[in-house]
C-alpha positions as a Markdown table, in Angstrom:
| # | Residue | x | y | z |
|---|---|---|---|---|
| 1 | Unk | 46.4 | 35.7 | -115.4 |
| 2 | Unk | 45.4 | 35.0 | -112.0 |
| 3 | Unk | 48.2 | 33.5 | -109.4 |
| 4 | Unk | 47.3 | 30.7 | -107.0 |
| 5 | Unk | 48.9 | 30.5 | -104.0 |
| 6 | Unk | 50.2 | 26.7 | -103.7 |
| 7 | Unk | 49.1 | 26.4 | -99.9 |
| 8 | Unk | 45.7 | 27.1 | -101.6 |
| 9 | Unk | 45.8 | 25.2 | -104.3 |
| 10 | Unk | 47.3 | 22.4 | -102.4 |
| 11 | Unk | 44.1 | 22.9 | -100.3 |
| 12 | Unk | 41.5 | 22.5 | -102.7 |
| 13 | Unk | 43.4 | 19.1 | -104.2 |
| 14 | Unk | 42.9 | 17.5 | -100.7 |
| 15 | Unk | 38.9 | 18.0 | -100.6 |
| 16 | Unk | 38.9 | 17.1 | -104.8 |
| 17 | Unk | 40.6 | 14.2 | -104.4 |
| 18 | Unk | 38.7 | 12.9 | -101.1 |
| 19 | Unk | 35.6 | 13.1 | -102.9 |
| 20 | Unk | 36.9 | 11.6 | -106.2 |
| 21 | Unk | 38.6 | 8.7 | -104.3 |
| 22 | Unk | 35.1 | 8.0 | -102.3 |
| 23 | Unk | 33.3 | 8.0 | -105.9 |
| 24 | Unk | 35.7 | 5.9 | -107.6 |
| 25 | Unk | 35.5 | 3.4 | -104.3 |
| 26 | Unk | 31.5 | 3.4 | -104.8 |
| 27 | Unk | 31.5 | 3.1 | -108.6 |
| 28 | Unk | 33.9 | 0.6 | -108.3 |
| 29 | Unk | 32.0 | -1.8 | -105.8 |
| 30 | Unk | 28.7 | -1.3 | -107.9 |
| 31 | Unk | 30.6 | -2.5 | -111.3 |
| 32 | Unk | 31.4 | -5.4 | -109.2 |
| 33 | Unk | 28.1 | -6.0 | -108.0 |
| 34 | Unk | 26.4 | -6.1 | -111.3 |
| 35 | Unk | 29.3 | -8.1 | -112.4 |
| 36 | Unk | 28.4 | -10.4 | -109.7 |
| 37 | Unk | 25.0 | -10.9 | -110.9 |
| 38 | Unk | 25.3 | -10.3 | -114.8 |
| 39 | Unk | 28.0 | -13.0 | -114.9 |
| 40 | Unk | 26.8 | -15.5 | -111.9 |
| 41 | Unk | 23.7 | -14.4 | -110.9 |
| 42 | Unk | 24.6 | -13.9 | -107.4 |
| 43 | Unk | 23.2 | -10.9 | -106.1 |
| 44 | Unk | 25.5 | -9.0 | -104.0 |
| 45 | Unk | 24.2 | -5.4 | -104.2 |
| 46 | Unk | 24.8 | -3.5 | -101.0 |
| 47 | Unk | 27.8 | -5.5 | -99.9 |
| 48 | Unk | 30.1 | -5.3 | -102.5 |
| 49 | Unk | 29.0 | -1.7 | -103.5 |
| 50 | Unk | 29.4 | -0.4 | -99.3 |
| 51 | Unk | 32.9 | -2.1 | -99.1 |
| 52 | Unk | 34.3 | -0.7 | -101.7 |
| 53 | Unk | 32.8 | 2.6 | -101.0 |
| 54 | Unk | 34.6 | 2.3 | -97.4 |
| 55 | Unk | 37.7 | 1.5 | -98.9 |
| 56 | Unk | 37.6 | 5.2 | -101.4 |
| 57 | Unk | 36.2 | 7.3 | -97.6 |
| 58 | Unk | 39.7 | 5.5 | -95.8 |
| 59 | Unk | 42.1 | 6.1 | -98.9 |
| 60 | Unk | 40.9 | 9.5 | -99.5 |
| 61 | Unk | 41.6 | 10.3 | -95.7 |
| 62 | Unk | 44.9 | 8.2 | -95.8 |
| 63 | Unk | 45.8 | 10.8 | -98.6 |
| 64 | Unk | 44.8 | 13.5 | -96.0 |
| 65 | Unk | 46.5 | 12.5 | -93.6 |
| 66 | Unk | 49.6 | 12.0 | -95.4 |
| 67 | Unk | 49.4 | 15.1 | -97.1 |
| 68 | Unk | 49.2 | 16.8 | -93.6 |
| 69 | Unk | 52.2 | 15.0 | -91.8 |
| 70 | Unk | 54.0 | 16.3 | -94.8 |
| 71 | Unk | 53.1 | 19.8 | -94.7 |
| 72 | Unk | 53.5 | 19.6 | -90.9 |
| 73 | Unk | 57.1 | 18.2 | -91.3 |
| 74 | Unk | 57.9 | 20.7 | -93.7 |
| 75 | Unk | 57.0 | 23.9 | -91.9 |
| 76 | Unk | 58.6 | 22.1 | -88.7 |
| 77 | Unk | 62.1 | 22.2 | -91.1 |
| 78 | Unk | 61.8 | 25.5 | -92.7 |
| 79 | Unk | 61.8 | 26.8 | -88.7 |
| 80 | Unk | 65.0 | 24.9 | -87.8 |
C-alpha cells in the first residue's frame, strides 16, 4: 500500500473541496430557481442560480484561506 504524505493529501482536499463547494453553491441556486417557477411561476433563472453559485466560489475560498492561516500558524509553532 501506497503512503500519502498528509501535506499532500491535505493539498489535494483544498482544490476537491473548492470545486465541490462552487458545485453545490450552483446546483443549489438552480433547485431554487426551478422551484421559483415550478411552484410560483416566477422566473428567476440567472439570479438565483449566479448568487448562490457566488456564495460556493467565496465559501470554498473561506475554507482556503482558513485552512492556510492554520497551516501557517502551525509551522510558525513547531519553529518556536
Amino acid at each position: 500500500m501506497v503512503k500519502i504524505p498528509k501535506e499532500l493529501l491535505q493539498a489535494s482536499m483544498v482544490g476537491i473541496q473548492l470545486v465541490v463547494s462552487t458545485i453545490i453553491g450552483g446546483a443549489v441556486g438552480y433547485g431554487l430557481d426551478s422551484a421559483m417557477d415550478k411552484w410560483f411561476g416566477i422566473r428567476t433563472f440567472p439570479v438565483l442560480f449566479l448568487i448562490f453559485l457566488i456564495l460556493g466560489i467565496v465559501a470554498g475560498f473561506r475554507e482556503l484561506f482558513r485552512r492556510a492561516t492554520r497551516k501557517e500558524n502551525e509551522s510558525g509553532k513547531k519553529d518556536l
